[in-house]
N, C-alpha and C positions, 0 to 999 in steps of 0.2 A: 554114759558114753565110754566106750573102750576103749583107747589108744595105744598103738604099739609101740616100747622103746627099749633101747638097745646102749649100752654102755661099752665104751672102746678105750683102749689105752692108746693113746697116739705118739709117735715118736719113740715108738722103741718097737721091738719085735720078740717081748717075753711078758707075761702077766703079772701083773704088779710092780712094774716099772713104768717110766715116760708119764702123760698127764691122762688121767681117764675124765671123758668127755661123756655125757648123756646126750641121745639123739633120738629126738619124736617125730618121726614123719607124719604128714597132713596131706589131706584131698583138698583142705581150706584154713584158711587164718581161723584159730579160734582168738578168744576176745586176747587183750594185752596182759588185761590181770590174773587169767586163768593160767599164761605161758609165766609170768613172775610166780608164780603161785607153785608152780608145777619145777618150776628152775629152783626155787628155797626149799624142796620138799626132795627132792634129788640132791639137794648140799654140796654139790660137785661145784668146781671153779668154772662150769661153764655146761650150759643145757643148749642145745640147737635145736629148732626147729626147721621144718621145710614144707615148701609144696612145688609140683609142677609148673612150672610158665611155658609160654611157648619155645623159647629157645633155654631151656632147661631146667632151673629151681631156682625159687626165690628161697636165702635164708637168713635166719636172724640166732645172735646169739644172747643168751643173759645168762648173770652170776645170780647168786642166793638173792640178788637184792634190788641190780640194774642190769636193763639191757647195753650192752657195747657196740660200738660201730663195727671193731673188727676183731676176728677169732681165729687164730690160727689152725691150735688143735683141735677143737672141736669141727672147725673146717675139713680139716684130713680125716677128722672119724666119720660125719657124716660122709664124706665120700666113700668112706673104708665100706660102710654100711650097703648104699647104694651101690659100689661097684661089686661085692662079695655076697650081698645077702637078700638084695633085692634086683641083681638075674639083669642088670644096665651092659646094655649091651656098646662095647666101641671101648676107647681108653681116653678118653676125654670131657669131661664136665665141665658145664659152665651154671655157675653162683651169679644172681642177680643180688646186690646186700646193699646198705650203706654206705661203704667203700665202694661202689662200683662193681663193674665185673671184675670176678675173681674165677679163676680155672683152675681144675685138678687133673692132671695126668697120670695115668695108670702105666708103669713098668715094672710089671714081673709082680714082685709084692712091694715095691717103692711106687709112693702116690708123692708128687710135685704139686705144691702149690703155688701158682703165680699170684703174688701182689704187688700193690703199688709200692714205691720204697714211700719213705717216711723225709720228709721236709725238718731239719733239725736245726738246730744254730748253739757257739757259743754262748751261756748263761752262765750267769751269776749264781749260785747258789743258795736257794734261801737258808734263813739260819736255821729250820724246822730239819733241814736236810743234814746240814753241818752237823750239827746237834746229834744226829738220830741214827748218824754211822759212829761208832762207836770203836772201830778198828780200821784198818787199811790205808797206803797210802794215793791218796788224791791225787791224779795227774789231771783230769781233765774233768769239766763237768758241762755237756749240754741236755737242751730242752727242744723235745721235739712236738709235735701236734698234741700228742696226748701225754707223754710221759720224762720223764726225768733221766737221764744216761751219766751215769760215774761211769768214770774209770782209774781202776786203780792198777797196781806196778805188776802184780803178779797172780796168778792162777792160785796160788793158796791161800795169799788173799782172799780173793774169792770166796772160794771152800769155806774160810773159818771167819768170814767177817763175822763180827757183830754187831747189833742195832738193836736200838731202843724201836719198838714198832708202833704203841702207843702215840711216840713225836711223830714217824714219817706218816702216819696217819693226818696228819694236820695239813697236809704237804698241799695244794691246791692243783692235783692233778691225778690220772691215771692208777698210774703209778710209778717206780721207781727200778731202772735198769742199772743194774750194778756189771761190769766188765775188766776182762781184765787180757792177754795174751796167755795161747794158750801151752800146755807142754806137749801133748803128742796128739792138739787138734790147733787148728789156725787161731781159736778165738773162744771164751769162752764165759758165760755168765750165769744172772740169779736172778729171781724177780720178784718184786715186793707190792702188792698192791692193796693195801691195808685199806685205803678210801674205798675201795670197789668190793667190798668184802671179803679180801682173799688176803690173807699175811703171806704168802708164797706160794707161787704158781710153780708146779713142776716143772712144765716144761710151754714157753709160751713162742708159737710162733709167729705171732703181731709185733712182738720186739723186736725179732728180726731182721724186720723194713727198717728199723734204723742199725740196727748191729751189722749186717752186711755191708749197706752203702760205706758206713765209719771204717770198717777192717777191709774193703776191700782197695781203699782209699792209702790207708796208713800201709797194708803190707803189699802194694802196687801189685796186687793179682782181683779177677772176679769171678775165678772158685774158690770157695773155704767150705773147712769142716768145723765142724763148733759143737761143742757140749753144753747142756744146760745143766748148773751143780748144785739142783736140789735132793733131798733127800733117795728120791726116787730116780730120778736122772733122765737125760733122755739124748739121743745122736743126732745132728741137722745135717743134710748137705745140701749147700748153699751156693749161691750163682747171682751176681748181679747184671743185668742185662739192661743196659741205657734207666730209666726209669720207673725199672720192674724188679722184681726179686724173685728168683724161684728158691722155692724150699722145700728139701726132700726130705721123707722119714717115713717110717714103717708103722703098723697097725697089727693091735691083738684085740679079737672080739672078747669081753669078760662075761656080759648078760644079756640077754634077752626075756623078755618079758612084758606084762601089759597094764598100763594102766587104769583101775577103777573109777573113773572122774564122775 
């Protein structure tokens, strides 16, 4: 069996920046263990699959090891994919997933992602958490559906925290949102997901649904701009709308090619 796939950097608009996302398009679900199989063998923080539904695609994402409810950038690549290289005609997508319906809008070369925002609450922090930041100062610490949110005093912060990854590994969740204010963007963070097999995600825009609703709250506006400060980096623009989030960023095709299964 042949498969065709395609590898995108999402969230930036230069190659070898922002997060690169693998993307397999399907005429049908192959089995579960063959897309895990196929997501560990790609070692990317995140593999998409898809197929046609009546009112659009159904898609599903997974890391080297499990599949996730929800995926930002690989969300925006597979659209990158379909709207640029598979000839989809209109500026509007809609994702049947886990999360619900989710839509991508097409302007210019900016693709918007609508999601649900993220249901979050002051927490306690565990001590595996405490433990396992290693710099930075702690203002705030909530727990959202799937993931953990510090936030700490300042953007260099940020930049130069360190942590023991071993400990937040233990952590009983997702993973781990680190935040802070930003200097010449409204907001800006890191992302650590050592449980899910990923020590830092480039650029992730599922954390978002909580970093938007939080910053849009704390600096009484619902536009922001936000940087994600890994290695590779990547630019969001961001919108909170009643109980949705739109999230914008940009797309570079790196590969195409085929698979021998």
């Amino acid at each position: 069996m042949k498969l065709p796939l395609y590898q995108v950097d999402a969230f930036t608009n230069q190659i070898f920046a922002g997060n690169p996302a693998a993307i397999v398009p399907l005429n049908e679900w192959i089995s579960d263990e063959l897309m895990v199989n196929i997501a560990a063998e790609n070692n990317l923080a995140e593999t998409a699959f898809y197929v046609p539904s009546e009112n659009g695609f159904d898609i599903r994402w997974f890391t080297p090891s499990v599949e996730v409810d929800l995926c930002g950038h690989a969300t925006l690549a597979t659209a990158f994919v379909i709207f640029n290289i598979q000839g989809y005609e209109g500026d509007l997508i809609r994702f049947n997933s886990r999360s619900g319906e989710l839509t991508v809008t097409r302007n210019e070369d900016w693709l918007t992602l609508n999601f649900p925002v993220d249901s979050y609450h002051i927490a306690v922090p565990p001590p595996a958490l405490v433990e396992g930041l290693k710099s930075g100062t702690v203002q705030e610490v909530y727990k959202g559906k799937t993931d953990y949110m510090v936030v700490l005093d300042s953007e260099a912060e940020v930049r130069d925290l360190e942590m023991d990854i071993i400990i937040l590994s233990t952590i009983p969740a997702r993973g781990i949102i680190v935040t802070a204010p930003g200097e010449d963007v409204d907001f800006v963070s890191r992302f650590f997901a050592p449980q899910s097999g990923i020590d830092e995600d480039p650029v992730t825009g599922s954390a978002h649904t909580t970093l938007i609703p939080y910053w849009a709250e704390k600096l009484s506006k619902t536009t922001l701009t936000a940087k994600q400060l890994s290695k590779r980096g990547g630019f969001l623009q961001c919108e909170l709308v009643n109980d949705r989030v739109n999230i914008g960023g940009q797309g570079r095709l790196y590969l195409q090619g085929e698979l021998e299964i």
